[in-house]
Every structure is written in C-alpha cells, then in structure tokens.
C-alpha positions in Angstrom: 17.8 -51.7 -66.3 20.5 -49.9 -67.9 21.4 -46.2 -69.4 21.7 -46.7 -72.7 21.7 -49.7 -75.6 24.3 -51.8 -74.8 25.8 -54.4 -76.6 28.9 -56.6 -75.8 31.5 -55.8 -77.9 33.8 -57.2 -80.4 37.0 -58.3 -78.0 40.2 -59.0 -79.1 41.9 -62.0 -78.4 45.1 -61.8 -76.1 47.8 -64.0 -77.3 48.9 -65.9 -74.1 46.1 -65.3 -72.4 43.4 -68.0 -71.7 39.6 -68.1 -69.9 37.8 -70.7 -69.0 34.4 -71.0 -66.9 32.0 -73.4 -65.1 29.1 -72.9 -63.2 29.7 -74.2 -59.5 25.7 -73.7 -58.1 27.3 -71.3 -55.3 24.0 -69.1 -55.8 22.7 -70.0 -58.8 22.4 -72.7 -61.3 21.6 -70.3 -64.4 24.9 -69.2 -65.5 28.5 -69.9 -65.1 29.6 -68.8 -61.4 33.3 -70.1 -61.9 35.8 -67.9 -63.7 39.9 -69.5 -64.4 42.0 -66.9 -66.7 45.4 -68.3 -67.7 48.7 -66.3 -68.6 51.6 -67.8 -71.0 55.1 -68.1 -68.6 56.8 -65.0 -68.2 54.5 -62.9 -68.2 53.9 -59.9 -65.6 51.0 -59.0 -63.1 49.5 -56.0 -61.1 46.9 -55.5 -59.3 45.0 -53.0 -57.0 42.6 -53.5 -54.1 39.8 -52.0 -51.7 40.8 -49.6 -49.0 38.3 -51.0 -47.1 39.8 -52.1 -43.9 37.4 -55.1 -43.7 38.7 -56.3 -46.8 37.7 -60.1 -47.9 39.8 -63.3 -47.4 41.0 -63.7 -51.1 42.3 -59.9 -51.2 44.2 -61.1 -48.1 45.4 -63.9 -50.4 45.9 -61.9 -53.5 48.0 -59.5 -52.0 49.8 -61.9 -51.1 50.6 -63.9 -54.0 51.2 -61.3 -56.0 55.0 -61.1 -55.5 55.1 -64.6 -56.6 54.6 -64.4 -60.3 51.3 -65.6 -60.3 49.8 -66.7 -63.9 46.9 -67.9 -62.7 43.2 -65.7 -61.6 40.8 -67.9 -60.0 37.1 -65.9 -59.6 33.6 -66.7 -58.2 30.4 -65.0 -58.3 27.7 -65.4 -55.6 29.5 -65.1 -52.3 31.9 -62.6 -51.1 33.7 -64.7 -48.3 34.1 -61.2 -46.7 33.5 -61.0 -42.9 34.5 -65.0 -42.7 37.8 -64.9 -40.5 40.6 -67.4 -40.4 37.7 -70.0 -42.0 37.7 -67.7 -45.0 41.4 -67.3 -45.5 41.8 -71.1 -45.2 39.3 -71.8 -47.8 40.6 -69.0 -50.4 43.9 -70.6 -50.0 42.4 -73.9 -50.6 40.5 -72.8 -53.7 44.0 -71.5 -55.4 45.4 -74.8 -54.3 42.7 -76.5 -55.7 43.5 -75.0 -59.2 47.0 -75.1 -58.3 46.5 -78.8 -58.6 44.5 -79.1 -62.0 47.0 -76.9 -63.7 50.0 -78.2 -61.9 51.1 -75.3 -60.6 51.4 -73.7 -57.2 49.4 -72.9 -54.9 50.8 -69.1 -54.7 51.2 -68.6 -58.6 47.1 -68.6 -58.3 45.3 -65.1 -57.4 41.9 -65.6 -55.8 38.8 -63.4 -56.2 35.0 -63.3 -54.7 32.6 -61.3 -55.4 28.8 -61.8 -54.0 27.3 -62.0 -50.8 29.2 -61.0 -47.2 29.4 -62.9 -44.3 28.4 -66.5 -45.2 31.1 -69.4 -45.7 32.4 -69.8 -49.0 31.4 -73.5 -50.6 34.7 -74.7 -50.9 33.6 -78.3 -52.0 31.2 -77.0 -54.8 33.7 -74.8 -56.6 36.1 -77.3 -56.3 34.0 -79.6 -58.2 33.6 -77.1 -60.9 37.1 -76.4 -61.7 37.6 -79.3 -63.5 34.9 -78.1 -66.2 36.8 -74.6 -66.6 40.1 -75.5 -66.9 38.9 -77.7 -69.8 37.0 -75.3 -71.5 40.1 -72.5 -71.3 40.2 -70.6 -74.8 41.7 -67.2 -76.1 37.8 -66.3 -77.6 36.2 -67.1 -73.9 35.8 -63.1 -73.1 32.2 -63.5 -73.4 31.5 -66.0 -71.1 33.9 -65.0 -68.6 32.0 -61.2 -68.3 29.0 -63.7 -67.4 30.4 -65.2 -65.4 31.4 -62.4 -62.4 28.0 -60.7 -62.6 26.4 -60.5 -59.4 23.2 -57.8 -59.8 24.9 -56.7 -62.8 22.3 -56.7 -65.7 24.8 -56.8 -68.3 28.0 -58.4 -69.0 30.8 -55.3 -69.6 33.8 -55.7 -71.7 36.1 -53.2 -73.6 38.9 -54.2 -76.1 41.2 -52.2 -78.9 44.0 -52.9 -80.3 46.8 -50.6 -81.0 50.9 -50.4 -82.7 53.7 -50.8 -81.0 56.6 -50.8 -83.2 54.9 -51.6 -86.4 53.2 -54.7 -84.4 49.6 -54.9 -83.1 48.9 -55.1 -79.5 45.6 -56.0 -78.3 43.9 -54.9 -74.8 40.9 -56.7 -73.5 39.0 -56.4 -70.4 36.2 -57.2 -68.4 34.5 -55.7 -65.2 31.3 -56.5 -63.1 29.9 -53.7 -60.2 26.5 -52.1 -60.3 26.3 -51.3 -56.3 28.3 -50.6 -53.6 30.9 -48.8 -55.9 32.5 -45.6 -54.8 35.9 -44.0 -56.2 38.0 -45.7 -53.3 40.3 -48.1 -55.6 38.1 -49.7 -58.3 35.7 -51.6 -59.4 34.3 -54.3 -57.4 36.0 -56.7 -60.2 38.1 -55.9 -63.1 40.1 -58.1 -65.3 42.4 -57.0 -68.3 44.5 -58.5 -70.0 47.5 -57.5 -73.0 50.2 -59.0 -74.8 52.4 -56.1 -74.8 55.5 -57.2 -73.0 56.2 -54.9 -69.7 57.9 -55.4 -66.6 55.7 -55.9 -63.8 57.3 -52.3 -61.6 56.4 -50.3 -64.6 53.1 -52.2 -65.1 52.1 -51.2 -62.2 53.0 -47.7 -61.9 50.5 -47.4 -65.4 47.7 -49.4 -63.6 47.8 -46.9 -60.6 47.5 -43.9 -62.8 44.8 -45.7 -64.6 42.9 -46.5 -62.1 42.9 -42.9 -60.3 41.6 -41.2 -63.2 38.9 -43.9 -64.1 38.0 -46.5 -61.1 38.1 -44.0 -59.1 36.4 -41.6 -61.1 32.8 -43.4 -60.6 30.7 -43.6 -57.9 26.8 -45.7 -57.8 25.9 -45.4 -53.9 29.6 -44.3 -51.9 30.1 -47.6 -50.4 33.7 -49.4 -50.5 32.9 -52.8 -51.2 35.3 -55.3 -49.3 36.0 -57.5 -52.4 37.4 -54.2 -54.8 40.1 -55.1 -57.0 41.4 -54.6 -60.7 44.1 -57.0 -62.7 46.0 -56.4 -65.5 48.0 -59.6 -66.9 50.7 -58.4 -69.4 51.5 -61.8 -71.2 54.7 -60.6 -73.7 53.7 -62.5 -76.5 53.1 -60.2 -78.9 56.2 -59.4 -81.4 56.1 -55.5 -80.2 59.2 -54.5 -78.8 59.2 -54.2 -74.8 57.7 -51.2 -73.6 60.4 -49.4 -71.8 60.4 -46.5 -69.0 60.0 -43.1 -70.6 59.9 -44.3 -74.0 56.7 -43.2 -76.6 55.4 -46.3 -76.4 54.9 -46.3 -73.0 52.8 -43.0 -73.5 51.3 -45.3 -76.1 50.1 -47.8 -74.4 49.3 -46.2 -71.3 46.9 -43.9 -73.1 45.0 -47.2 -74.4 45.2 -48.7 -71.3 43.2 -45.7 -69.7 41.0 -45.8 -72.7 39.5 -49.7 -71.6 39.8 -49.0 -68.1 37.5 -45.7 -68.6 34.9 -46.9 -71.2 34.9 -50.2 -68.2 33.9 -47.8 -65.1 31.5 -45.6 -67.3 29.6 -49.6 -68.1 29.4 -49.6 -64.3 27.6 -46.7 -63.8 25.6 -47.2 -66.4 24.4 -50.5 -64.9 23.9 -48.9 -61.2 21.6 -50.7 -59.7 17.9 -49.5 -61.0 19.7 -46.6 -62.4 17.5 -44.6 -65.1 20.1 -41.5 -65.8 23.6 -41.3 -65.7 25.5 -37.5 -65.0 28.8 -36.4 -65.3 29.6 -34.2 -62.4 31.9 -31.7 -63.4 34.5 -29.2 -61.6 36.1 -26.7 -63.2 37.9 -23.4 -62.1 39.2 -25.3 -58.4 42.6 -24.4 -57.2 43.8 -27.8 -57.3 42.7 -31.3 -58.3 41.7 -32.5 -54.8 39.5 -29.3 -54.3 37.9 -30.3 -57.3 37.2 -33.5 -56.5 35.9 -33.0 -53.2 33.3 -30.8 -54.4 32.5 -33.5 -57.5 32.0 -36.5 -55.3 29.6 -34.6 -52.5 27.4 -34.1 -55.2 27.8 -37.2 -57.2 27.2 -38.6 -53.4 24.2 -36.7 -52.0 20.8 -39.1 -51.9 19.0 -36.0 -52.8 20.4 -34.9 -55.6 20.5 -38.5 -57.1 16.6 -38.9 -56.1 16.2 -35.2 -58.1 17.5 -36.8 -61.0 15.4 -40.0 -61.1 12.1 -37.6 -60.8 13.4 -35.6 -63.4 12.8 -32.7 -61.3 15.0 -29.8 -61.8 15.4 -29.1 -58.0 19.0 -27.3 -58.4 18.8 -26.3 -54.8 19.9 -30.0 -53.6 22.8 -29.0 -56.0 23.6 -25.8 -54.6 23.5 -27.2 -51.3 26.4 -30.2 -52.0 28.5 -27.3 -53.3 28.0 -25.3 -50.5 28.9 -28.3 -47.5 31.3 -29.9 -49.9 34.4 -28.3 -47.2 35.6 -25.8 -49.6 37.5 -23.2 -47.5 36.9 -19.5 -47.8 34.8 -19.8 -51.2 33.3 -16.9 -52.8 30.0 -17.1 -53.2 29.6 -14.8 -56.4 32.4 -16.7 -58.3 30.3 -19.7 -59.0 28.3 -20.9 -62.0 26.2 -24.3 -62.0 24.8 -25.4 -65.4 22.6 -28.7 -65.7 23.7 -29.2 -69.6 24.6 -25.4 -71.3 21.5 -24.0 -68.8 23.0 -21.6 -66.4 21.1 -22.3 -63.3 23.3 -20.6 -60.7 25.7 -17.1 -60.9 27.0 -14.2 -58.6 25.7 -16.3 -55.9 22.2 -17.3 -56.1 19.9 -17.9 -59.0 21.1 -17.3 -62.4 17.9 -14.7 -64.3 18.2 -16.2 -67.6 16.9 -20.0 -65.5 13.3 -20.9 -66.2 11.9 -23.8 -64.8 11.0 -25.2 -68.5 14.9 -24.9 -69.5 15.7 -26.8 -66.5 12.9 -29.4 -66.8 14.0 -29.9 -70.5 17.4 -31.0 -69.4 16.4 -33.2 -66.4 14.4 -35.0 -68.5 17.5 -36.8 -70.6 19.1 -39.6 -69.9 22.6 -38.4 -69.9 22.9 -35.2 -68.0 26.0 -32.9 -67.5 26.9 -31.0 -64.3 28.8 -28.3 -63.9 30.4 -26.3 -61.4 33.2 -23.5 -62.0 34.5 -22.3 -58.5 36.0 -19.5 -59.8 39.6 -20.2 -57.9 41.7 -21.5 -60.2 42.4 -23.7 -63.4 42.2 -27.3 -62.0 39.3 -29.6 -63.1 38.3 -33.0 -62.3 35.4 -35.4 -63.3 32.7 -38.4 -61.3 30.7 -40.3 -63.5 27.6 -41.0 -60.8 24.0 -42.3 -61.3 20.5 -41.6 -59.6 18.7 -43.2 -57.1 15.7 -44.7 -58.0 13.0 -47.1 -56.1 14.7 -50.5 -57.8 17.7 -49.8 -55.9 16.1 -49.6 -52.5 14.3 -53.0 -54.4 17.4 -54.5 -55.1 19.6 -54.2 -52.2 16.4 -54.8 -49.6 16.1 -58.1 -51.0 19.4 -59.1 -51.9 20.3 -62.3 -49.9 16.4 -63.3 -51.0 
C-alpha cells in the first residue's frame, strides 16, 4: 500500500538522454528487470553511494568508472550481487562489458547498478541475453518504463520532472528512484536516477548533488538500515541551448534549487511507499543549537520501533515520543524548555505533560494519514527535518518472506 493517491507523473523529456528496458527473468518474468539509460557525448556525471562498508560489487565498479566519463548506466532489479566477493565484481564488470559491446563503447564508460536480493550470484548469462532488447528499445519518452523497471517491493513506480529557464531557454530535470525498505538517511536512496540537459562541469555537478542529497536522501528514513546497493546519478547531457551554468553564477542557485526540488518530492515517494506503511510523519526539530543536534534528536524518533508501531495503531501514546527525545544524546538539556506537538496539539511543556492535552485531541490527530511532529529544544535557532513512516504488520509480512 501506499500514503496517499499517487499517480506517475507527466516527465519531461531530456534532450540527450535515452532509456531503454528489457525484462531478463532474474526474479521475475512480469515486468522489465533490465534498465540501459544513455547520455549524448560530452556530457558530465556524478554520483553518490552507500556508507555501508559491505557495499555491493557494482558500487565497487561504479566508483570506479566514474572518473572515466561514463555515458552509459546499466541497472537490474531482482538481485543485489551484494555479499558475492571477487565472483560478484567479475560479473558486474562483465555486465558493463557486455553493454560496452552492444553500444560499442567501453567497458569503463558503463556504470553498473543492482538492486534486489543479497548474497546469491548475479545471472550474468540471462541479463546478458536481455540487453540486446533494451538497447533497441532506447527512447527520450521511456521514463515510464524505466521507474518499472528498478522496483523491487516497491508498489509504485516514482518519478519527478520540471522544467525550468536558464537564460531565456528551458531546461528540463527528470528523475526516477525505487526504495521502500531498508532506507535510512546514510547517502540515498537505494536507487536514484536523474537526468538534465543543462550543461555543467562534472566538479561543480557534483558539489550540487552532495548538497542535494544531504538535505533530501538523507532526510528520510523507512526502517534505519543502510542498504549495500545505495546510490543516486545525475547525468547532465549539455544539450540544451542554455548557457553553461557557471560557479557562483544565479543560475547555479537556479538550478540547484530545482534540482533539490526532484530529489526531495523523489525521497518523500519513498516513504510514502515504505513497506506496508499506512501513515507518513514529518519529524520536526526546531529550537537546537546546531543542525547536527537537531538531527540527532529527529532521526531517534523517526527511528524508534515504538513510536512507528504508535502510529500505525493510531494510538496517541506520546510517551514513546518523549522517551526518543529524552535518549536521543542531547547533552545537558533542560527539561522545562521543550514542547512536543503531534499536529498544532501541544502534548508536552515545562517538562512533562502539557494541561491543555486531552486524549480525544491527541486521538484526532493520530488518526490522519499525514502527521506532523514537533519538537522545540529550547537551545537555539537551528532546525532540521526526517520524513519517516510507521511500522505496521505487512512490513514484518514483507521482509519475513522476502527471498519466497
């Protein structure tokens, strides 16, 4: 299930930029598994990827390649070849040869992704057989298909897109993500693709998808576990007519602004497709001394199993809330400082419950599917933001029987 009606949206086509999919039977035989996205020569590339020191073979590969101009993003669905060894780094290098040779390019210029199952050899010889069908198939429109495509549990494909001026010229930014489990703020995403023709150098590219990703990616959290596989894209193509987007210029403040814009409305779409997630909450801090303060205290909440299992019962247990605040490491807080509202209902002030709560004020809030959470420490002026979801019995469903 998800929070909320969601439909795909409308997504701009990126000059230079191509997809193209095929459906390889790695897990399934349903859907395209097999994702190929193409960029027009001379273009730039940056990327990010999971902290997770057990990071998978193709993040081994991608960080690798990504010095080498790569124009090429080679993606599978259905197994994660994560936990695999030297096996799994020989067969990611394979699979970008593999394209390598249908597009005849090289082998480095290609940028490897999995996302799926951990542990289990990936089937080299069945997504070879499949590239074939998506380099044939590679179109500008192909946004659709390609959001498909990555899902894993994801019930939903998630794609953002808007177009804005640079210069007097329109420049579009599309993107694509899949994650509805073992997501927590410690890069990105599990997967997320965008692409724009703005022309950029690939140093300052970078430096925008960093900030980007800090105050979105890494803004969410489903269940606090770092996948192995994390990793977001952006492709910068330069074949729109804008002018190049230069350091310190306005339309670098332009563009990065719309750049956090799709990157943001893409990490809300994961949380609201956490797996078996009825609710989604916006933990807020305000009033910390400095951002990391505030953070800390956001992500203990947005992490704690029983605040999350609160929420799915609609129970307005503000206690479990009170509780994350108070173990969250905050040094020398004062007690009588804090307020904690669920929505505009003050539940919490001058250190324990606040008298205007009643239980039915509470209830009524709890009961929404969108909820707002805040805290005020009372310190300072600094505030930060999680996007989190609760816990409900299909995710305990869902991840029980996942390799079933």
């Amino acid at each position: 299930m998800a929070v909320g009606q969601i439909d795909f949206p409308t997504m701009y086509a990126v000059k230079g930029i191509k997809l193209g999919s095929s459906n390889a039977g790695i897990k399934q035989t349903v859907r395209d598994d097999i994702l190929v996205i193409e960029m027009a020569e001379g273009g730039s590339c940056a990327a990010v990827f999971t902290q997770n020191a057990f990071c998978a073979a193709p993040v081994h590969i991608a960080k690798a390649h990504l010095s080498q101009n790569p124009r090429w993003l080679l993606v599978n669905s259905g197994n994660a070849n994560a936990g695999t060894g030297k096996q799994g780094l020989q067969d990611a290098f394979a699979c970008c040869a593999g394209l390598a040779g249908e597009v005849d390019a090289l082998a480095q210029q290609v940028l490897p992704f999995s996302t799926g199952v951990i542990g289990e050899p990936l089937p080299v010889e069945k997504l070879a057989a499949a590239l074939p069908a998506a380099v044939a198939n590679l179109a500008e429109s192909h946004w659709d298909r390609a959001a498909r495509a990555i899902m894993t549990t994801d019930t939903f494909p998630k794609g953002a897109s808007l177009q804005l001026d640079i210069g007097g010229h329109p420049v579009a930014i599309t993107g694509i993500s899949k994650g509805a489990g073992m997501i927590q703020p410690n890069m990105a995403t599990m997967l997320g693709f965008i692409a724009t023709d703005a022309k950029i150098e690939q140093g300052l590219l970078q430096e925008c998808l960093n900030a980007t990703v800090e105050q979105s990616f890494n803004r969410i959290t489903v269940d606090g576990d770092t996948s192995t596989n994390d990793a977001c894209v952006v492709l910068a193509s330069g074949c729109s007519a804008a002018p190049e987007i230069l350091p310190g210029s306005e339309h670098l403040a332009t563009f990065g602004a719309a750049l956090a814009t799709v990157c943001k409305r893409l990490a809300e779409l994961i949380i609201r497709d956490g797996e078996g997630a009825t609710k989604l909450m916006r933990i807020i801090v305000e009033q910390a001394r400095d951002s990391g303060e505030a953070l800390q205290v956001a992500k203990t909440i947005a992490h704690s199993p029983l605040v999350k299992t609160a929420f799915f019962a609609s129970d307005p247990n503000w206690g479990r809330i009170l509780a994350a605040v108070g173990r969250a490491g905050v040094e020398n807080m004062e007690l009588e400082k804090i307020e904690i509202y669920l929505g505009t209902v003050c539940i919490v002030e001058n250190g324990g419950r606040a008298p205007s709560y009643t239980e039915q004020d509470g209830q009524r809030v709890m009961s929404q599917q969108e909820i707002d959470v805040t805290v005020r420490l009372g310190r300072g002026t600094a505030s930060e933001q999680v996007l989190t979801c609760d816990f409900s019995y299909d995710y305990v469903k869902i991840n029980a029987e996942y390799r079933t």
